[in-house]
mmCIF file of the C-alpha atoms, coordinates in Angstrom:
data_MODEL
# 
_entry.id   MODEL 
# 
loop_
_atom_site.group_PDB 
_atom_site.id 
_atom_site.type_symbol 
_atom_site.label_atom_id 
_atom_site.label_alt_id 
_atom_site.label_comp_id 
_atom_site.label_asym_id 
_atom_site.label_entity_id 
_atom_site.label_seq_id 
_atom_site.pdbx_PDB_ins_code 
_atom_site.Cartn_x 
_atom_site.Cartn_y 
_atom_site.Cartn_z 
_atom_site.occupancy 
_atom_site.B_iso_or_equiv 
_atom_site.pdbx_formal_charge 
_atom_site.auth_seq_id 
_atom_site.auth_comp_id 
_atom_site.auth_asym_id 
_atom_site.auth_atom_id 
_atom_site.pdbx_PDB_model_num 
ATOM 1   C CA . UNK A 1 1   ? 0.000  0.000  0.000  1.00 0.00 ? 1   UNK A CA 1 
ATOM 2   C CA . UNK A 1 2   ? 1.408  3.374  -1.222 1.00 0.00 ? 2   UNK A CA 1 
ATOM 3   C CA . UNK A 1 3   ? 2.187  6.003  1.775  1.00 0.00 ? 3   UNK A CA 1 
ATOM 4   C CA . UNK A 1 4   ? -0.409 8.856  2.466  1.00 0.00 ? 4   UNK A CA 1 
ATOM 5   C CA . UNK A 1 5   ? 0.371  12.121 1.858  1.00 0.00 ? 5   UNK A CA 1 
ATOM 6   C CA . UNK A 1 6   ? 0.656  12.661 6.075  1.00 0.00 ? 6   UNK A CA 1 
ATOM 7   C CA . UNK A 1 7   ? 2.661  9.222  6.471  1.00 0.00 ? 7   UNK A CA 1 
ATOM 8   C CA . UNK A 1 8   ? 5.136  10.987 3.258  1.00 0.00 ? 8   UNK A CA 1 
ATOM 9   C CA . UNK A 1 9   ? 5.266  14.323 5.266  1.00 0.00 ? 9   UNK A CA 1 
ATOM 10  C CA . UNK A 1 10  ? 5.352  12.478 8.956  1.00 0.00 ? 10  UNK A CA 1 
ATOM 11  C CA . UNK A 1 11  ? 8.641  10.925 7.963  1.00 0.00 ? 11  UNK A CA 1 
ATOM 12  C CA . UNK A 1 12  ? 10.307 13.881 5.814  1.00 0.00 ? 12  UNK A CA 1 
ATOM 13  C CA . UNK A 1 13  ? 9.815  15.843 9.159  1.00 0.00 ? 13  UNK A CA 1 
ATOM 14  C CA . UNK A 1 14  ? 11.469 12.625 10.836 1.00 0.00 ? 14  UNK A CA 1 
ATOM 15  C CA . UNK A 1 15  ? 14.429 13.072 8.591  1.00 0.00 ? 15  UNK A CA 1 
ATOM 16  C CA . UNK A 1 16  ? 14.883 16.389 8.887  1.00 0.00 ? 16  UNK A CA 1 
ATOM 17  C CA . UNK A 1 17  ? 14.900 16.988 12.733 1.00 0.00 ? 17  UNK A CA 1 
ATOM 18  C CA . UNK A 1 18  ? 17.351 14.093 12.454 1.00 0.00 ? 18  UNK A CA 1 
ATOM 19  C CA . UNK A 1 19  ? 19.546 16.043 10.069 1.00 0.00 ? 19  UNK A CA 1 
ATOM 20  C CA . UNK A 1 20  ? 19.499 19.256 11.895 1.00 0.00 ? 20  UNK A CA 1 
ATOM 21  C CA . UNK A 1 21  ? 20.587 17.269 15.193 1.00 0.00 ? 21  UNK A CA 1 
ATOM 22  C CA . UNK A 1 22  ? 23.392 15.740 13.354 1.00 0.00 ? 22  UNK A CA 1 
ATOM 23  C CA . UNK A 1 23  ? 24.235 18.689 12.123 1.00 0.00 ? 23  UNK A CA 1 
ATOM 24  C CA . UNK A 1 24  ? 24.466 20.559 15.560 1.00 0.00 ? 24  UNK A CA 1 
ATOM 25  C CA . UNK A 1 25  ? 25.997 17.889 17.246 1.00 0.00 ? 25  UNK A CA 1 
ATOM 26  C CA . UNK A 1 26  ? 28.220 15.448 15.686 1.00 0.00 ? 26  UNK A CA 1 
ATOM 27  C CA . UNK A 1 27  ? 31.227 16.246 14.054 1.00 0.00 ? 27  UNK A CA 1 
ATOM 28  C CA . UNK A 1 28  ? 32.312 13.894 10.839 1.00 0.00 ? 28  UNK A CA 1 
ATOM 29  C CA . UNK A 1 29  ? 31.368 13.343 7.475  1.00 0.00 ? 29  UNK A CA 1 
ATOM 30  C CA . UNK A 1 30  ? 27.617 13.255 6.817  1.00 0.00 ? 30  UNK A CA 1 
ATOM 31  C CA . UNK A 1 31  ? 25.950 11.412 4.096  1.00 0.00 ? 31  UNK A CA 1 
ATOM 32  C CA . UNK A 1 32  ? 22.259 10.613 2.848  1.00 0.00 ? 32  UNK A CA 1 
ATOM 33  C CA . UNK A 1 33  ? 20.283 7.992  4.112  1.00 0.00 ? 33  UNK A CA 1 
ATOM 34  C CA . UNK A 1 34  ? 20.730 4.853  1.582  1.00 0.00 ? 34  UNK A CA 1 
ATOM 35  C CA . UNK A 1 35  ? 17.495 3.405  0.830  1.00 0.00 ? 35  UNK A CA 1 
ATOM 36  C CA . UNK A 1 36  ? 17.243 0.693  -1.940 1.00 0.00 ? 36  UNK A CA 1 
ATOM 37  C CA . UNK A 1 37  ? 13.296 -0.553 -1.934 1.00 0.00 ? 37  UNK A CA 1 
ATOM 38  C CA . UNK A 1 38  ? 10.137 0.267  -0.705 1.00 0.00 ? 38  UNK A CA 1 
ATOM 39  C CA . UNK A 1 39  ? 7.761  3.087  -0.059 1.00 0.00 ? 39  UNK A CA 1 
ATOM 40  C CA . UNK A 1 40  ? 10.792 5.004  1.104  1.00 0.00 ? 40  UNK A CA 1 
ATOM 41  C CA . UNK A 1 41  ? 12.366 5.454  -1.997 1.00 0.00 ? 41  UNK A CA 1 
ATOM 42  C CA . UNK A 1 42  ? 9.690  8.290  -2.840 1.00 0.00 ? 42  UNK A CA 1 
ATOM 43  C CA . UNK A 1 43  ? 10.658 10.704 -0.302 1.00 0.00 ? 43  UNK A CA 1 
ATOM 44  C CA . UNK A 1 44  ? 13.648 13.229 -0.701 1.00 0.00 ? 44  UNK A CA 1 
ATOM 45  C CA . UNK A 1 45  ? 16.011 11.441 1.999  1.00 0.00 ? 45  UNK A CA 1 
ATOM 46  C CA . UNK A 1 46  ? 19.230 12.375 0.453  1.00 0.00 ? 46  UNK A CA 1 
ATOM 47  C CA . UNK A 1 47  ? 18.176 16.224 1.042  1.00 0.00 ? 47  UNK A CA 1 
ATOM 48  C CA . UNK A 1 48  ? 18.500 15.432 5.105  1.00 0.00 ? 48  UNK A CA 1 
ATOM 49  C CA . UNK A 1 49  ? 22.612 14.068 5.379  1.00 0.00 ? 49  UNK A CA 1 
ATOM 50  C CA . UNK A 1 50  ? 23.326 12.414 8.757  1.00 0.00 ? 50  UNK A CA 1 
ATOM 51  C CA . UNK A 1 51  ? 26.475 10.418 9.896  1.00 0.00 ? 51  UNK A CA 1 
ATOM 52  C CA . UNK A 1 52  ? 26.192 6.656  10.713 1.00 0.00 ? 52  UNK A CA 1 
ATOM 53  C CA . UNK A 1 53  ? 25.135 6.643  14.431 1.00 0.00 ? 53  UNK A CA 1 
ATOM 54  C CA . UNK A 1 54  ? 22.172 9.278  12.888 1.00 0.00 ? 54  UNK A CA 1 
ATOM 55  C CA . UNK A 1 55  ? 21.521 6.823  9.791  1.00 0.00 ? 55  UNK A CA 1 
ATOM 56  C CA . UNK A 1 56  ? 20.881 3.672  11.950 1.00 0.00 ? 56  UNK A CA 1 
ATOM 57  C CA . UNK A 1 57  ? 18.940 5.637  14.045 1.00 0.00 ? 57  UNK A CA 1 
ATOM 58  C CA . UNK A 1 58  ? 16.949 6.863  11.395 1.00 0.00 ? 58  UNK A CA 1 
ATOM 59  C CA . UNK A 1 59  ? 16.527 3.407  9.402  1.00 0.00 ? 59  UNK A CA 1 
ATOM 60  C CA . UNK A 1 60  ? 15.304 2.230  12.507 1.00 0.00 ? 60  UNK A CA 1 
ATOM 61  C CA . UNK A 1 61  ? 12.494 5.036  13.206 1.00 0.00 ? 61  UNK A CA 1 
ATOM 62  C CA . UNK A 1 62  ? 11.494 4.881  9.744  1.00 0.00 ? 62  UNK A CA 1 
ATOM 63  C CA . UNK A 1 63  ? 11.294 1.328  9.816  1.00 0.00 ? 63  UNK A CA 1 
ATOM 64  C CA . UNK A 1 64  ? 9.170  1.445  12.430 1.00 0.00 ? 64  UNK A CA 1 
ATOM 65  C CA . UNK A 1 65  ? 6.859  3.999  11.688 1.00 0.00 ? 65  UNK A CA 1 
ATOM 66  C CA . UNK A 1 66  ? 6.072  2.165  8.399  1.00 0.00 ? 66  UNK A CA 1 
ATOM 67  C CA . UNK A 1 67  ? 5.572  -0.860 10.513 1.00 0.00 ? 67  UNK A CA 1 
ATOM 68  C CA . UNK A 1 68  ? 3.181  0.845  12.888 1.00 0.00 ? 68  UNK A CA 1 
ATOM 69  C CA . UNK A 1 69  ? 0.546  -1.447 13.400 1.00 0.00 ? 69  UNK A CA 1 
ATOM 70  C CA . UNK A 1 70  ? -2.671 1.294  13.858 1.00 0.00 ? 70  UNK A CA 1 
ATOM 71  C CA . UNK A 1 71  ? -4.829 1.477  11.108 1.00 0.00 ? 71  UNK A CA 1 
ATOM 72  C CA . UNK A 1 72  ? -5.373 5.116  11.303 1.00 0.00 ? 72  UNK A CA 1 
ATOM 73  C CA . UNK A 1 73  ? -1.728 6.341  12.478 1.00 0.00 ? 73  UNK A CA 1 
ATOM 74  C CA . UNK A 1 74  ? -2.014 9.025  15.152 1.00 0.00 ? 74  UNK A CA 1 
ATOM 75  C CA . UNK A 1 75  ? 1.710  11.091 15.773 1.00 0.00 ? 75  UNK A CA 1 
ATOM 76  C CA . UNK A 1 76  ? 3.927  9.169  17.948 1.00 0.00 ? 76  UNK A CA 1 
ATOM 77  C CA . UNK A 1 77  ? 3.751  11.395 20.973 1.00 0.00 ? 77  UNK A CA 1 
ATOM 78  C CA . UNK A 1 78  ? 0.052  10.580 21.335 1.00 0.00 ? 78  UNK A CA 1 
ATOM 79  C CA . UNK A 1 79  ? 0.049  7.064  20.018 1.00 0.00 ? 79  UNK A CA 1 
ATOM 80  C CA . UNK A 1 80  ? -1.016 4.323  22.933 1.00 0.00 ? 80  UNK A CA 1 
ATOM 81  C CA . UNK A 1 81  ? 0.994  1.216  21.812 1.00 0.00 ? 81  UNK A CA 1 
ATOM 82  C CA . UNK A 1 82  ? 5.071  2.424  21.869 1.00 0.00 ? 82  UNK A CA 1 
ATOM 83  C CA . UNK A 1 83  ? 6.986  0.428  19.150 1.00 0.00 ? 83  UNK A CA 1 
ATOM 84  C CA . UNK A 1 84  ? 10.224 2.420  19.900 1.00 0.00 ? 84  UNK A CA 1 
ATOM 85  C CA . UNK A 1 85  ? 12.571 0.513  22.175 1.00 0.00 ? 85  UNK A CA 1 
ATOM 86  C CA . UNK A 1 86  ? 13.464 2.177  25.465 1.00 0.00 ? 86  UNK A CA 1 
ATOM 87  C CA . UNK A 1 87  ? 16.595 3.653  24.069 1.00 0.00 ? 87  UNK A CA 1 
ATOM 88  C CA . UNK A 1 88  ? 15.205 4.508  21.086 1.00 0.00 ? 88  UNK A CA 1 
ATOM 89  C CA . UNK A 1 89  ? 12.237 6.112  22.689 1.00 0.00 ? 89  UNK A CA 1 
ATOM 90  C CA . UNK A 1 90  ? 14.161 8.600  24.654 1.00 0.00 ? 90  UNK A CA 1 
ATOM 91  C CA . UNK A 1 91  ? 16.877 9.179  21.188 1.00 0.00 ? 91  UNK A CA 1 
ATOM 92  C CA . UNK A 1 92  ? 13.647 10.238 19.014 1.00 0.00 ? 92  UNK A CA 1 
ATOM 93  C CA . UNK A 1 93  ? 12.580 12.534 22.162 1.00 0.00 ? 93  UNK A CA 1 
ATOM 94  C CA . UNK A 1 94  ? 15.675 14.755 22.544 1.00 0.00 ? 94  UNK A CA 1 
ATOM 95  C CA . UNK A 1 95  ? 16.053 14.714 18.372 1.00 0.00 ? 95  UNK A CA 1 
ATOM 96  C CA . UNK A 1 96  ? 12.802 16.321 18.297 1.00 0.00 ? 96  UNK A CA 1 
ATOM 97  C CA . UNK A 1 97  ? 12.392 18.759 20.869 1.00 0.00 ? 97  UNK A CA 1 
ATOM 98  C CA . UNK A 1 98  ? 16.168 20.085 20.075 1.00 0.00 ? 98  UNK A CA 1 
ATOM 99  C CA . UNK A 1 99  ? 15.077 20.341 16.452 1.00 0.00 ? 99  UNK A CA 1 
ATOM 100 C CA . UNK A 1 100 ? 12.155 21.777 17.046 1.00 0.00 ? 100 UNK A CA 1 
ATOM 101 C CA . UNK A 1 101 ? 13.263 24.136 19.301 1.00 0.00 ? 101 UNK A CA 1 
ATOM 102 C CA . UNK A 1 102 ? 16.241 24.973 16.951 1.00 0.00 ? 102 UNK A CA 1 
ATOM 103 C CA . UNK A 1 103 ? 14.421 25.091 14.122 1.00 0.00 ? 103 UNK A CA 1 
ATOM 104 C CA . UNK A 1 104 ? 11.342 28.019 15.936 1.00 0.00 ? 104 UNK A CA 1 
ATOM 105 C CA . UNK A 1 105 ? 14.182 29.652 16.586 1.00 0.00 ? 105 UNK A CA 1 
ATOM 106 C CA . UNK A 1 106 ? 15.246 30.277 13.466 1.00 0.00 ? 106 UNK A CA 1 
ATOM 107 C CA . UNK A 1 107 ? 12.165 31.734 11.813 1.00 0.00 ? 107 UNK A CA 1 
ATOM 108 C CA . UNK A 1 108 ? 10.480 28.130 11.406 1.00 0.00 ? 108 UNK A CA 1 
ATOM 109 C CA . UNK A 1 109 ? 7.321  29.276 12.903 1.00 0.00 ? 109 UNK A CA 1 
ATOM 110 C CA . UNK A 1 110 ? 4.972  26.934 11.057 1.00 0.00 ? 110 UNK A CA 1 
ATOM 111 C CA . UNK A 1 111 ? 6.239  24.488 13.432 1.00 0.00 ? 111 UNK A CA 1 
ATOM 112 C CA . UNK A 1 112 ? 5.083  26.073 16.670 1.00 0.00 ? 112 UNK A CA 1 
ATOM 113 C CA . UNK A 1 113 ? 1.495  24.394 16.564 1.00 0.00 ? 113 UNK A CA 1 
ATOM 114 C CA . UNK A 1 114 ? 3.241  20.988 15.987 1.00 0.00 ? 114 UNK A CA 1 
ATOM 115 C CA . UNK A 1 115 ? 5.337  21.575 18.677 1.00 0.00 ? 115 UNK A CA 1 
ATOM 116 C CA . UNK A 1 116 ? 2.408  22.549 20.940 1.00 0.00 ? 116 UNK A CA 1 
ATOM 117 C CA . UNK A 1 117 ? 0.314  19.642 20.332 1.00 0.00 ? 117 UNK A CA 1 
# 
């Protein structure tokens, strides 16, 4: 089954805040996301680089948010069954609220009423 336009733009935003985290706090070379089949290969991934610990982490959030097993796919900070593991939980967390926070502060407005609810 194809994506939905707010599955495409739930997991663009995923890559992004990922990207600007990398980008504010790890040092290295920085490289797109390699994706070679599925639904992902639609979305603009290689616009977002992150370093390896920041691509496993993402492969692994994406993965997971395709996986999700709710028909109708709330956000993940108001979603009832948590697929993240602990670790994983608490990584996706701090990569969005630093990004988010970054990113308002920067002239992103748009993303204050995400950020709110």
């Amino acid at each position: 089954m194809p994506l939905s336009r707010r599955e495409r733009k739930d997991l663009t935003t995923l890559a992004w805040f990922t990207a600007v985290y990398c980008r504010e706090h790890h040092d290295g070379p920085r490289g797109p996301l390699a994706v070679a089949e599925g639904e992902l290969r639609i979305l603009p991934l290689q616009r977002y680089p992150v370093c390896n610990e920041c691509a496993d982490f993402l492969a692994y959030a994406l993965e997971r948010r395709l996986r999700c097993p709710l028909e109708e796919k709330p956000s993940c900070k108001h979603c009832p069954v948590h697929c993240y593991k602990p670790g994983h939980r608490e990584k996706v967390r701090e990569i969005m609220r630093f990004s988010g926070r970054h990113l308002i502060m920067r002239g992103r407005l748009g993303l204050l009423w995400h950020y709110l609810f």
